[in-house]
N, C-alpha and C positions, 0 to 999 in steps of 0.2 A: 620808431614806428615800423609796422612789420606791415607786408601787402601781402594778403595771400591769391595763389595762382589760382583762375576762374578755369572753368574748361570750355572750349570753345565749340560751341553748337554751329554746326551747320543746315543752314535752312533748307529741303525741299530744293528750289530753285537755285540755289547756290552749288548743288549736287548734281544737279543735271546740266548748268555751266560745265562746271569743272570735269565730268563725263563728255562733254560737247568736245572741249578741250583735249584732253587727251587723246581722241577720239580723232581728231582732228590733226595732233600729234604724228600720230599712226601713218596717219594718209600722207601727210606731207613729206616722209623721211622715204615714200618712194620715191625712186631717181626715176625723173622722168628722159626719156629718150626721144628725141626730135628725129627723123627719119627726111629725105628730100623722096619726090614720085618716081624720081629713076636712080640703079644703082649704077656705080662708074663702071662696075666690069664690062669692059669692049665686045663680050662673048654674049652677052644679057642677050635674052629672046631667041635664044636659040631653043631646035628641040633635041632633048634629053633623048639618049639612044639605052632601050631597053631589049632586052634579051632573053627571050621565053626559058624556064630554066625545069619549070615543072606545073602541073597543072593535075587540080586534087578534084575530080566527081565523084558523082553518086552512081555511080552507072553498074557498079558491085552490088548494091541493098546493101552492103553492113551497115550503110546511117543514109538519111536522106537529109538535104540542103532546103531545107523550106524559106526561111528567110535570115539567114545569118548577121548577126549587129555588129561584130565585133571578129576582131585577130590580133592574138598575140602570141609572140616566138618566146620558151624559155629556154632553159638549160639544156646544153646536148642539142639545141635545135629543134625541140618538142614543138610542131604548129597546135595551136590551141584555138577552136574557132567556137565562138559563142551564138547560140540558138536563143530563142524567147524561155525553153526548158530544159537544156542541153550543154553539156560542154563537150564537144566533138576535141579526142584528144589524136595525133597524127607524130609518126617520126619524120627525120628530115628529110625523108625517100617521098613521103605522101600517103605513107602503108596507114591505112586507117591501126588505131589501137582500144581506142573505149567512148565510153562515154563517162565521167567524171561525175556529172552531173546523178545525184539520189533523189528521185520525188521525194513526198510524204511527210509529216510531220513529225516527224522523232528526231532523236540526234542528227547530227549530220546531213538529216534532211533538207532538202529544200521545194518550196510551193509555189512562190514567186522568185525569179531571177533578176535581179536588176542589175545587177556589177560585177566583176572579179577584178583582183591583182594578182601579179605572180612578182613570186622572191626566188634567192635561187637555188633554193628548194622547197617552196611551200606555194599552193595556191592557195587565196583568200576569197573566198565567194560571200554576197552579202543577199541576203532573202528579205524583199522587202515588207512581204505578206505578213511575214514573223515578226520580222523588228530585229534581226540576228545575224551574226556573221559565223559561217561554219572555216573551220583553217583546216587545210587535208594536205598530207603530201604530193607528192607529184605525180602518183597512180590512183588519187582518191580516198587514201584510209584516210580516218578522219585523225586531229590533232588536238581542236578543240571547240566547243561549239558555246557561242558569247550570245547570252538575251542580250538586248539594248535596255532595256528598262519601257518606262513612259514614253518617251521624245522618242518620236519616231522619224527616220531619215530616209531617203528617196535614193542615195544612193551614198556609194563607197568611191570616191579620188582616187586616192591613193592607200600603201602602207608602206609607213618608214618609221624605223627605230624606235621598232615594240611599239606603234601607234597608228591605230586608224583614223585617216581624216577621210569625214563623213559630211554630206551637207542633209538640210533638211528641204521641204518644199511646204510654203504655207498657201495649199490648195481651199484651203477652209477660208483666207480671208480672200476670197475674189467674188467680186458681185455678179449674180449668175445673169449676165446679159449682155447680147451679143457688140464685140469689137474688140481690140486690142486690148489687151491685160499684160500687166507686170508681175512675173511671176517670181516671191524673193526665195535667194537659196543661202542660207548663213551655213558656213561654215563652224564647225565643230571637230574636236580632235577628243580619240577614247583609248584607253588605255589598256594593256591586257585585262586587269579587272574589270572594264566597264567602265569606268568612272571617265563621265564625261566634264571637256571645260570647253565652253565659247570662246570666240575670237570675233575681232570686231569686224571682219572680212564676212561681205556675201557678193554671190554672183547671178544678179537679175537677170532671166532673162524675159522674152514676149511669145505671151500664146494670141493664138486666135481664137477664139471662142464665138460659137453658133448655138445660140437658144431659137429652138422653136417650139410653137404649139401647134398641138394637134386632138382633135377633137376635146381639149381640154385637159390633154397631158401632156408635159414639156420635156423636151429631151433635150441634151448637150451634148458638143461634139468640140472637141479642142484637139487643133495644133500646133506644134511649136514653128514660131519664126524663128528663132535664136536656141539652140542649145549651148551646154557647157561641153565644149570642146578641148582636152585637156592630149599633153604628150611629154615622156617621162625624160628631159637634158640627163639629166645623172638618180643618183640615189635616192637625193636631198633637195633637187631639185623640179620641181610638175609647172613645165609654160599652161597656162588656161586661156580662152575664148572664148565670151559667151554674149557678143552685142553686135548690134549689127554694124555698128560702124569698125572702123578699122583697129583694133586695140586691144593688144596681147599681154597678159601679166603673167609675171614668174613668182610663183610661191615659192619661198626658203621650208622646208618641211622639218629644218633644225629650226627654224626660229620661231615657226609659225605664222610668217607674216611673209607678205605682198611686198619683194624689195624689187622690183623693177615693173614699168608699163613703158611700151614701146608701140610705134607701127609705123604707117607712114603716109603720106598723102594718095590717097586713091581715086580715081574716077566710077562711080558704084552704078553698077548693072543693074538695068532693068528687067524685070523676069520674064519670061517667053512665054508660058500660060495665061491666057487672060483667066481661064478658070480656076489657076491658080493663086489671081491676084483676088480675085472675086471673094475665094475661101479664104484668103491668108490677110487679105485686107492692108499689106502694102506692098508700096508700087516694085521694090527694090528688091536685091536678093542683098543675103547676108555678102560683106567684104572679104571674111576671113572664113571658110569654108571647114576648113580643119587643119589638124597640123600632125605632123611626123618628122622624125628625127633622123638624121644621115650624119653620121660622125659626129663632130663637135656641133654640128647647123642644125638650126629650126627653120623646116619646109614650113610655108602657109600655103595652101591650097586655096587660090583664092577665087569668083566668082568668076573672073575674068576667061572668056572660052573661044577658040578658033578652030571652028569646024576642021580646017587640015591641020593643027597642028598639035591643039590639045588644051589640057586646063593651064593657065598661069601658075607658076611656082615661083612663089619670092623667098628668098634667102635669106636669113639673118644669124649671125652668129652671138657668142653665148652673153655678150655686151650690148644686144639688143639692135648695133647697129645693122645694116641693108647693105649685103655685101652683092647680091647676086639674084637674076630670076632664069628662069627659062622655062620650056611648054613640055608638059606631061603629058606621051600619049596616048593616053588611056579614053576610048572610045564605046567601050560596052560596058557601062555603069551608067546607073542614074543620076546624071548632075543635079536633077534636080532634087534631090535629098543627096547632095555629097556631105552635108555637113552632119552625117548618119553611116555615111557609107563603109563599111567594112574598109580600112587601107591602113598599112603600116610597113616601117623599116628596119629592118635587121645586116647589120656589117651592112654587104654590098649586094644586098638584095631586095628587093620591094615588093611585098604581098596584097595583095587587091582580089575582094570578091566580082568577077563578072557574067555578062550575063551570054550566055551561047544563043547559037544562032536557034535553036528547039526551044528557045525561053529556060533552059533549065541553068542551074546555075555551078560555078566552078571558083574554087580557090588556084590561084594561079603568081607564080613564083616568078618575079622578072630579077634577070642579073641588073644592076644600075650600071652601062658602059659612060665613062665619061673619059 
């Protein structure tokens, strides 16, 4: 007697198990990190001594500082500081050099700014108006300029090893009516050709959203409680942030995947604007405010604030554990969007956009004395 072999049908719902699963797979192979609310070091809560080292205005005209998002140091010490349409490029003296940034719609243009990376000799700007990432070298000629296709993405992470990871934002599925919203961001990685693959990684976070009417026409108004706050450990490595409670993930950018969530036990502040609790619709500020990198450690910037001494910084090193905090004294920034705010670290130095005493505003170069 002979049997022959059937082929085995999977049903529908046998498919989205097994997807469940996997899926599920995924999540659980991150090592999770338990944190205590205080770390042992005897030295904890102390304040960090900083030391003015250079300070970058507009008080020339060659570029004006309207509202800058972003800073990042490359190669040679190149300060790179990012405008809404502008890539303001500077030496490590302060000596302004160009503007990087090309309006317009052709190659290498760009019409909307949402992102850059820097490699260590290429910058990566990504246009979100277009759907495109332009690659220029480190004075702007251009290298290559990549459509997206259809799927359109809200912003550029990172780039590592010939690959851009990119998230999307699905603004189209939220119901236009005023209160808190979940806004999801999935994770995608693309390829020098384009060729895009998912991953089963996203990173929610919450708008506040204000519909009103008026004589019979509605207008919208959204701001975020929670951004994706992201800070480069190594090559292969991007810690992220993007929820208001306490809870930091480390993306592998070789693997593609989410191998470490850390944080630790925190006491969460309550926000000092009432009219800001009014617009923003909860009571609390974000826990983890943002992050930057000092050596081997991941600073969190966290909500925690002392009129004389400055923001909370908690320490953790590359194992997620909490080795250390102490107070940041940075006093002319707007804490209340810190988690926005222009700050970053290079070797033994800390760059922070602030604000002068004329309201106008300055990049300014502290030594880190410790």
């Amino acid at each position: 007697m002979t049997h022959s072999l059937k082929p085995v049908i999977l049903l529908p719902n046998v498919l989205f198990i097994l997807s469940i699963l996997i899926l599920s797979s995924l999540i659980l192979a991150q090592e999770l990190i338990e944190n205590p609310e205080k770390p042992n070091n005897k030295n904890a809560g102390r304040v960090l001594q900083l030391k003015e080292e250079l300070r970058i205005t507009d008080e020339s005209g060659d570029f004006f500082f309207k509202a800058p998002w972003e800073i990042k140091i490359g190669v040679n010490g190149f300060i790179f500081v990012r405008e809404k349409d502008k890539l303001y490029k500077f030496d490590r003296g302060g000596k302004f050099l160009k503007n990087i940034l090309k309006s317009g719609e052709g190659p290498g243009e760009i019409t909307e700014f949402a992102s850059f990376d820097l490699t260590e000799g290429e910058i990566i700007l990504f246009c979100s108006m277009r759907n495109k990432i332009v690659k220029t070298d480190m004075d702007g000629n251009l290298i290559k300029d990549l459509k997206l296709g259809e799927r359109r993405f809200s912003r550029l992470l990172s780039y590592y090893g010939k690959k851009y990871f990119m998230v999307d934002s699905e603004w189209k599925s939220l119901e236009r009516t005023s209160g808190i919203k979940e806004l999801n961001h999935s994770l995608f990685v693309v390829n020098e050709e384009g060729e895009i693959s998912s991953t089963p990684y996203s990173f929610p976070t919450k708008q506040a959203m204000r519909v009103r009417i008026r004589k019979g026409r509605g207008s919208t108004s959204i701001s975020p409680i929670t951004r994706i706050k992201t800070a480069r450990a190594s090559p292969k490595h991007l810690y992220t942030a993007h929820t208001q409670d306490y809870l930091i993930k480390l993306l592998d950018l070789d693997k593609s995947q989410i191998t470490k969530t850390f944080g630790r036990k925190y006491a969460k502040v309550k926000r000092e604007s009432l009219e800001l609790i009014e617009f923003l619709m909860t009571e609390f500020c974000s826990d983890a405010q943002n992050l930057v990198i000092y050596k081997d450690n991941l600073w969190v910037l966290t909500s925690t604030y002392d009129k004389e001494k400055g923001i909370l910084v908690d320490v953790f090193n590359r194992e997620g554990k909490y080795l250390d905090n102490f107070y940041l004294p940075l006093f002319k920034i707007k804490r209340e969007n810190l988690g926005a705010w222009p700050i970053t670290v290079d070797s033994d130095f800390l760059f922070v956009l602030e604000i002068n005493e004329d309201e106008t505003l300055a990049v300014v170069k502290y030594k880190i004395v410790e």
